[in-house]
C-alpha positions in Angstrom: 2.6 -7.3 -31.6 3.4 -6.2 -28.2 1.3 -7.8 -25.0 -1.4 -5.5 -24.1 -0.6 -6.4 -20.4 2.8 -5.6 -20.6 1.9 -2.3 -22.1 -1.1 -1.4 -19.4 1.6 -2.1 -16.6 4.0 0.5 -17.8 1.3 2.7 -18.9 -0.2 2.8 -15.7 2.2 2.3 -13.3 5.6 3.8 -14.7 5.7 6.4 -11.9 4.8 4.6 -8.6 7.6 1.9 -9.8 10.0 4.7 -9.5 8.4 7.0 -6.9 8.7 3.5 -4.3 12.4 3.1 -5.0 13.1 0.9 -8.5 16.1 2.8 -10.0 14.6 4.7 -13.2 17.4 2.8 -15.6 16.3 -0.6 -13.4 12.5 0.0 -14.8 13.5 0.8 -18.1 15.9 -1.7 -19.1 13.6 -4.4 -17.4 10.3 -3.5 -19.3 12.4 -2.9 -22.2 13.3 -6.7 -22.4 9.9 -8.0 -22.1 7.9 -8.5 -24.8 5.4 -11.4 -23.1 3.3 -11.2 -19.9 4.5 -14.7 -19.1 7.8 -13.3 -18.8 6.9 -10.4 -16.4 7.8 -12.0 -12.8 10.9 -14.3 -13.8 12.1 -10.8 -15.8 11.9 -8.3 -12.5 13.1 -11.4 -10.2 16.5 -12.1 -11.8 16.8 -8.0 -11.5 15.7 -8.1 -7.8 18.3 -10.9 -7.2 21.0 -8.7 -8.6 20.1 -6.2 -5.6 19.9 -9.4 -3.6 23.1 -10.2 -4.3 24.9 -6.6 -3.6 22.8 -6.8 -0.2 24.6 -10.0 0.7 28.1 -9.2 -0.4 27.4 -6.1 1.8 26.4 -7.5 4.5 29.2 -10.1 4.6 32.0 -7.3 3.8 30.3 -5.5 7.7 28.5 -3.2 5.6 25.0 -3.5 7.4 23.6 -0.1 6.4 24.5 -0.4 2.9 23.3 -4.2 3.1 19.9 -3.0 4.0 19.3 -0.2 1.1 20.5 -3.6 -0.9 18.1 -5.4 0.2 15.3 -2.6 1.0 15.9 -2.3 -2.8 15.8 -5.9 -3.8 12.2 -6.5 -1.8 10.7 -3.6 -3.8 11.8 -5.1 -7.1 10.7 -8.8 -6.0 7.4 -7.1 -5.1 6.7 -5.5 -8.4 7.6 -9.0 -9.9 4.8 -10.3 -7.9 2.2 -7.4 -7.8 -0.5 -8.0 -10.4 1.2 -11.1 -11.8 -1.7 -14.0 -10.9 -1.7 -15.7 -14.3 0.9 -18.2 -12.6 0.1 -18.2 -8.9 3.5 -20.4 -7.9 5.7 -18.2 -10.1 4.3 -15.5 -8.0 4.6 -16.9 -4.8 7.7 -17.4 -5.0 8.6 -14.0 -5.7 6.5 -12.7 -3.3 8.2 -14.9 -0.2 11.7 -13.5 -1.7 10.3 -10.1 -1.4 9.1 -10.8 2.5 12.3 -12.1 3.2 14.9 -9.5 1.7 12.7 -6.9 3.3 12.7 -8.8 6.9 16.3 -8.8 6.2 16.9 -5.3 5.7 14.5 -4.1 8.6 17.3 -4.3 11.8 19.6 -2.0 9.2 16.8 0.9 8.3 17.1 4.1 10.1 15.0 4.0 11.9 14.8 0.5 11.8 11.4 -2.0 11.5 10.3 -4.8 13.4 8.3 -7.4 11.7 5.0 -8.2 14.0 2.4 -10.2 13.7 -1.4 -9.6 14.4 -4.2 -12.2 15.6 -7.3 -12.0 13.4 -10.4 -14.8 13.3 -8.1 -17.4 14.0 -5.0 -16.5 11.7 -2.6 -13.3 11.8 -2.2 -10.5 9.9 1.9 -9.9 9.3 3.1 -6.5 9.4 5.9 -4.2 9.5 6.1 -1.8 12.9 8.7 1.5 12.6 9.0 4.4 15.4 11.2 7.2 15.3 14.1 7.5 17.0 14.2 9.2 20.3 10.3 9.6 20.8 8.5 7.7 23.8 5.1 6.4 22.8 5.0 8.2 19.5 1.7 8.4 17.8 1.0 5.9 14.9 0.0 5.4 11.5 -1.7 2.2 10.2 -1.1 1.9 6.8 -3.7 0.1 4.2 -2.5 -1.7 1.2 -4.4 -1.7 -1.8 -5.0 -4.2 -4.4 -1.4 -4.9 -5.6 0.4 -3.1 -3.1 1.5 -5.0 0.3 4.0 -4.0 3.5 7.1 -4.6 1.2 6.8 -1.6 -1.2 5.7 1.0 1.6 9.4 2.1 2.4 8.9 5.0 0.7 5.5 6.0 1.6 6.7 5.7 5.3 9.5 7.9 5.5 7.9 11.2 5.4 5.8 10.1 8.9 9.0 8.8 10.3 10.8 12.3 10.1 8.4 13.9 11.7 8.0 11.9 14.8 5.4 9.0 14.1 5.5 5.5 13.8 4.3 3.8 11.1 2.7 0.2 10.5 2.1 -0.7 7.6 0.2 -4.4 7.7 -1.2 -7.2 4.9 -4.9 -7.6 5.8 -7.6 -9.7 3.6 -6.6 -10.3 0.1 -3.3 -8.3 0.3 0.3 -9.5 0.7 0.8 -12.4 3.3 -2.9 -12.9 3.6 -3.7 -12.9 0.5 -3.4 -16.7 -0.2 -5.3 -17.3 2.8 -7.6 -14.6 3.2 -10.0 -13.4 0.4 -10.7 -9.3 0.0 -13.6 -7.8 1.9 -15.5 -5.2 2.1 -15.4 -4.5 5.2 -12.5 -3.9 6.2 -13.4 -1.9 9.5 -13.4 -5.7 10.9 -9.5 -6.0 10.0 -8.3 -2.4 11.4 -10.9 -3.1 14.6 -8.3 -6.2 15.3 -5.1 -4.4 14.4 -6.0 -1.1 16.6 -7.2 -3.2 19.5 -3.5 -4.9 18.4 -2.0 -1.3 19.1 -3.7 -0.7 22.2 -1.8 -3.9 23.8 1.5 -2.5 23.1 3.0 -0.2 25.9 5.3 1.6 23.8 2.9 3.6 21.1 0.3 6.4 21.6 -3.0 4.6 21.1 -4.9 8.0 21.7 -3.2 9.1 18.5 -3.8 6.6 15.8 -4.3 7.8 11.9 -5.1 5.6 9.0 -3.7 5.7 5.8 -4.7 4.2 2.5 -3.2 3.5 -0.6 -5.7 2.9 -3.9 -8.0 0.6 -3.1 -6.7 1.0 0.2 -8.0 4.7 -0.5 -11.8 2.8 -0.1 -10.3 0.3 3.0 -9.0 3.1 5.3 -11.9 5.4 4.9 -14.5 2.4 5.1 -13.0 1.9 8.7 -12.7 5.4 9.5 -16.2 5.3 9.5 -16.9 2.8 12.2 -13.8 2.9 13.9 -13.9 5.7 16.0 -10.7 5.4 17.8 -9.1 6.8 14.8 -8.3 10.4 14.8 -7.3 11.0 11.5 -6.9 9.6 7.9 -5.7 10.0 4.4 -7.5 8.7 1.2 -5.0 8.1 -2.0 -7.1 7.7 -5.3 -9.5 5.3 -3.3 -12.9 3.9 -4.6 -15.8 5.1 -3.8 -18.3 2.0 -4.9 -15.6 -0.4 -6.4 -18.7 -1.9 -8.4 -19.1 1.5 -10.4 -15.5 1.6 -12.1 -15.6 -2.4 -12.8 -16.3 -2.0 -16.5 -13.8 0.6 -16.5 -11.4 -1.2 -14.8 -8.3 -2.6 -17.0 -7.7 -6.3 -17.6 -4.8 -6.8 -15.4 -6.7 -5.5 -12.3 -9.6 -7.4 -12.4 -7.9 -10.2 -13.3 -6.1 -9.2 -9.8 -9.7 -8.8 -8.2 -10.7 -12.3 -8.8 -8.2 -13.8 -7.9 -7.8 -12.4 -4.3 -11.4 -12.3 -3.5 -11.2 -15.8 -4.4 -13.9 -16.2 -6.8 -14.2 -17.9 -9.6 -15.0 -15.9 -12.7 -15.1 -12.5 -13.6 -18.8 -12.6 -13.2 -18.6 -13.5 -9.5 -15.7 -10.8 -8.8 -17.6 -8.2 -10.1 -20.7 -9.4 -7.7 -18.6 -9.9 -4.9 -17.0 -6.2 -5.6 -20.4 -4.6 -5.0 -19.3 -5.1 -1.0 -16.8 -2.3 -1.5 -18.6 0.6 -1.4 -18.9 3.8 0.9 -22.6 4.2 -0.5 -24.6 4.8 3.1 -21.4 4.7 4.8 -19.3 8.0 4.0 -21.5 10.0 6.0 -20.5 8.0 9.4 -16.5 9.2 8.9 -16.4 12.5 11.4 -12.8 12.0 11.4 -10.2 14.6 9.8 -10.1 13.3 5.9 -6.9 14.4 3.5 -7.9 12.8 0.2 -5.6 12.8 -2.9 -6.9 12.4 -6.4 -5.6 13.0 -9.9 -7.7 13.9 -12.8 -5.4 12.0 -15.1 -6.4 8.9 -13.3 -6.9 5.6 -16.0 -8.2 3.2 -12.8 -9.7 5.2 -9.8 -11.8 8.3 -11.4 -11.0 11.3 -9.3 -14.8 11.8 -9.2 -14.7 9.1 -6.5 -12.4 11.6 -4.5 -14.7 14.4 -4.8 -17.9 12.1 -3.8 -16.2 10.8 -0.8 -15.0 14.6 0.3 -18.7 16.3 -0.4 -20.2 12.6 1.7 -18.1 12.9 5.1 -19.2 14.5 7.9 -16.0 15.5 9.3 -13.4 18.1 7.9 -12.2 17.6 4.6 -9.0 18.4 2.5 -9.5 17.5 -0.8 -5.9 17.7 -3.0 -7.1 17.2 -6.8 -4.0 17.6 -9.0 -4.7 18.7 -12.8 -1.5 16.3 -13.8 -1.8 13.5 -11.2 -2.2 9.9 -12.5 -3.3 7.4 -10.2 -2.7 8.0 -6.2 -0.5 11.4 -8.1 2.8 9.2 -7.7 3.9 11.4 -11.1 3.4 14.0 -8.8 4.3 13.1 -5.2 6.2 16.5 -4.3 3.1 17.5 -4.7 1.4 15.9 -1.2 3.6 13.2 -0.1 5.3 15.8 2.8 2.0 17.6 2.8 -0.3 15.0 3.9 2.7 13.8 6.7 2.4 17.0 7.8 -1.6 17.2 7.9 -1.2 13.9 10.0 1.1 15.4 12.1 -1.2 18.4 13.0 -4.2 15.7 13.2 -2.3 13.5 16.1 -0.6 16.7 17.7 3.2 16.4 16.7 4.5 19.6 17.5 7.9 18.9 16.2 6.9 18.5 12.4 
């Protein structure tokens, strides 16, 4: 009998794979082959360290730019070796630090390129990825959120359509996400995290921090929106397929994400993650965000219902845009010509980019 889990990651995350840059043939000849969970990581790492491989051959013919697709390429597949893959915690470490470096590898070689930084928080840092168009002084910026399984290395993507229209992008691992994860358990509030990382900003002499947006993926749809309500320095932000009470859609929820849950909010059972989840909510907080909101939901959504989309848009007290698409699946990556350019542009109106 097929693995359930191996079934519920293709069933609900077919399109995001593809929408955030693993070829199509890549995904299906990879899931194809597995037939255990177990095998999951080791089966999408040998595939990464084919694109591994091409990136370094590049790169050692003088072929930087095509070394960096290579290896732009390679950290995305590493990534989605790693993403929701804690049954073996080593095995995905491992994957995980190979996806950090071939993407620090490939940042000098990006148009425009990326700059790896790195953020003080509570006595640790926060690691995070810092792009700015070309030929723009003190562009305005974007703060990207990660969400539960998602971290800095799969954003690529995501980032481009901000880039081309004149604003930097940061896309950063905060609690219980990507570099931090190990370190730092998720919270609920996460307005703490983006306080330290837009105080971060404002240090830097080379970015607009007048004109700061947040973005959030997921459950970084909850995380972004969350801080948008206390951190007012924020002008503007977009909600993808984001919680409203993450407590609500627990029994819902499949196994491979709460498994996912637990183990980043390091807790001990299922009974204590669930407990702990009831922190992530926007219950009593909604009504704080007086911020510009562009929220994205799709009604064919198996983990995030796009009710939580419409009860976050009817609780804000600023202007809404609420996109629900009749055929989007979760965060609408089945459908991403559908508001990918359209919420850039929305952000671009938001933080005044007259060029987009």
């Amino acid at each position: 009998m097929p693995d359930k889990r191996v079934e519920a990651a293709i069933h609900h995350w077919a399109p995001r794979f593809v929408a955030n840059g693993v070829p199509l043939t890549d995904f299906q000849e990879v899931t194809a082959g597995i037939a255990q969970w177990a095998d999951w990581c080791r089966a999408w790492s040998a595939r990464a360290a084919v694109h591994e491989q091409l990136g370094n051959d590049a790169h050692a013919a003088g072929n930087k730019l095509t070394a960096g697709e290579h290896w732009n390429r390679a950290a995305v597949c590493y990534h989605f070796a790693k993403f929701v893959f804690v049954e073996d915690v080593a095995q995905m470490k491992a994957a995980h630090l190979k996806a950090v470096a071939c993407r620090e590898k490939a940042l000098p070689y990006l148009r425009p390129p990326g700059e790896r930084v790195s953020i003080p928080f509570e006595g640790t840092s926060f690691k995070g990825i810092l792009r700015k168009p070309v030929g723009i002084e003190k562009p305005p910026i974007v703060i990207m959120c990660m969400g539960l399984d998602s971290a800095k290395e799969e954003t690529g993507a995501y980032e481009e359509p901000f880039l081309a229209r004149g604003m930097a992008i940061l896309a950063f691992d905060g609690p219980g996400q990507g570099e931090a994860e190990y370190e730092l358990g998720i919270r609920g509030d996460y307005e703490v995290a983006v306080r330290a990382v837009v105080d971060w900003v404002e240090q830097r002499g080379d970015l607009d921090c007048t004109r700061i947006g947040l973005w959030g993926v997921s459950l970084g749809g909850y995380y972004a929106p969350r801080a948008a309500a206390f951190e007012k320095r924020v002008k503007a932000c977009i909600s993808l397929s984001g919680p409203f009470d993450w407590s609500d859609n627990w029994a819902s929820l499949n196994e491979l994400s709460r498994e996912t849950f637990r183990v980043r909010a390091h807790q001990k059972t299922l009974a204590d993650a669930q407990r702990h989840g009831a922190t992530l909510t926007l219950k009593g907080v909604a009504q704080n965000i007086t911020c510009p909101l562009y929220i994205v939901a799709g009604k064919q959504d198996r983990i995030v219902p796009w009710q939580d989309g419409e009860k976050l848009a009817r609780a804000a007290s600023g202007p809404v845009e609420f996109v629900l698409l009749d055929d989007g699946n979760h965060v609408a990556n089945n459908r991403g010509y559908r508001w990918r350019s359209q919420s850039a542009d929305w952000m671009a109106r938001q933080l005044g980019v007259s060029s987009a």
